[in-house]
N, C-alpha and C positions, 0 to 999 in steps of 0.2 A: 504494500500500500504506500502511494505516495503520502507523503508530508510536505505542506504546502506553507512556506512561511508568510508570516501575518505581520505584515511591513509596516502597520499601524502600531501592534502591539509592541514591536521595534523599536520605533522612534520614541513611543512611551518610556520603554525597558533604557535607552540610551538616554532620554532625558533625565529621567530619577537618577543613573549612574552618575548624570554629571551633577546634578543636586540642582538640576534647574524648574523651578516652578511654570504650571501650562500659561500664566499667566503673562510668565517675561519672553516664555518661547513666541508667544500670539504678538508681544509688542517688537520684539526684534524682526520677524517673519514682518509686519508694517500695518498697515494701517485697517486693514480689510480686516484684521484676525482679533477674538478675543478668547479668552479662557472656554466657552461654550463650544467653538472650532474648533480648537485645539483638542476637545475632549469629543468631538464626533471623527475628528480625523485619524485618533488613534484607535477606534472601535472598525476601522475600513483597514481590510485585507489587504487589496491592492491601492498604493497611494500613486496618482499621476507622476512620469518622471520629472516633470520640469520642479514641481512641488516638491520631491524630493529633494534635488541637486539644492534647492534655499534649502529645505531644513538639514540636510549633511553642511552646507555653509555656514550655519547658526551655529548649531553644535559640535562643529570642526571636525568632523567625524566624516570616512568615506562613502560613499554613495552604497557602495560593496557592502560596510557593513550591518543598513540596515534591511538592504535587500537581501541577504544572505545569512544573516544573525538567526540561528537556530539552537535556541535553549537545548531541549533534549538531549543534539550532538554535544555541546559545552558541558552539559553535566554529565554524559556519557565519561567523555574527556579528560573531566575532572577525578570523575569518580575512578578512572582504569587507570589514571598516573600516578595520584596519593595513594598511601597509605600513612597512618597515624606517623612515622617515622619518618618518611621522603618529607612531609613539610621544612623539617628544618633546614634539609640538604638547599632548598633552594634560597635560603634569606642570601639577598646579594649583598655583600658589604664592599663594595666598590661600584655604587650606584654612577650613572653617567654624568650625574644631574644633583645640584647639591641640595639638599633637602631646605636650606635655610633658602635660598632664592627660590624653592619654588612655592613654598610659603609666603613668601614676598610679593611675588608675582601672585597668586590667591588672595593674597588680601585685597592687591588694587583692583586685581576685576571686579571683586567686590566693592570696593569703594566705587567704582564705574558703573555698578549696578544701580548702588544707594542713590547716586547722584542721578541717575539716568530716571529711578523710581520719581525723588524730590521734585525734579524739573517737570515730567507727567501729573505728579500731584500738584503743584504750582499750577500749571496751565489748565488741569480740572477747576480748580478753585477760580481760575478768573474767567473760563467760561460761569462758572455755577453764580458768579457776581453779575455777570452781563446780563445773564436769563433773569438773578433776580428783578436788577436794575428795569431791565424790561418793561417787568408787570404792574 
C-alpha cells in the first residue's frame, strides 16, 4: 500500500519545529493570510507548488523537505539506529557552529519578531483610532 505524504500536515510538523506561531507564519507569507489560512492550509494534503516554494522561503527550509517529510520513515529511522546506549556515541563535541553565537543570532530574530509584532500592533491601534474617530 502506498503512503501518501500530507504536505499540509508538513508545513504544520516544520512550523512547530521551528517554534513558529500560525499567526506570524500568515503575517510573513503577507497580506492575504491570517491565523484561520494558515490552519485550513495545513489540514490540505496536497498544497499548490508556487505556495509552497513562499512557505519553504519563510521557514528556510527546502521545498524537498516538506514534500517529502514522512514521519513513519523518521521514526522507523530513528527507532532501527538507537539503542538506549548509541545515544551517547553521537553527542558531537566539536560542533561547526559555536553554540554562544547561535544563541545570539536566536535572540535577535527574536527581537525582529517582537518589533515586527509592536509595529502590526501600532498600526492596529491607529486604524482602530481612525474607525473610532469616524463615528
Amino acid at each position: 500500500m502506498e503512503h501518501k505524504i500530507h504536505q499540509g500536515r508538513n508545513v504544520k510538523r516544520f512550523r512547530e519545529m521551528l517554534g513558529i506561531k500560525q499567526e506570524v507564519l500568515a503575517f510573513d507569507l503577507g497580506d492575504d493570510w491570517n491565523q484561520k489560512k494558515i490552519s485550513l492550509l495545513e489540514q490540505k494534503e496536497v498544497i499548490d507548488n508556487s505556495l509552497l516554494q513562499q512557505i519553504s522561503k519563510v521557514l528556510k527550509i527546502p521545498v524537498e523537505a516538506i514534500e517529502n517529510f514522512d514521519e513513519e520513515q523518521a521514526i522507523n529511522i530513528i527507532s532501527n539506529t538507537f539503542d538506549n546506549g548509541s545515544i551517547l556515541n553521537a553527542v558531537n563535541h566539536n560542533p561547526i557552529f559555536h553554540p554562544i553565537d547561535k544563541l545570539v543570532q536566536l535572540h535577535e530574530e527574536k527581537i525582529a519578531l517582537y518589533e515586527r509584532m509592536l509595529k502590526e500592533k501600532d498600526e492596529m491601534m491607529i486604524r482602530l483610532e481612525k474607525l473610532i474617530q469616524s463615528k
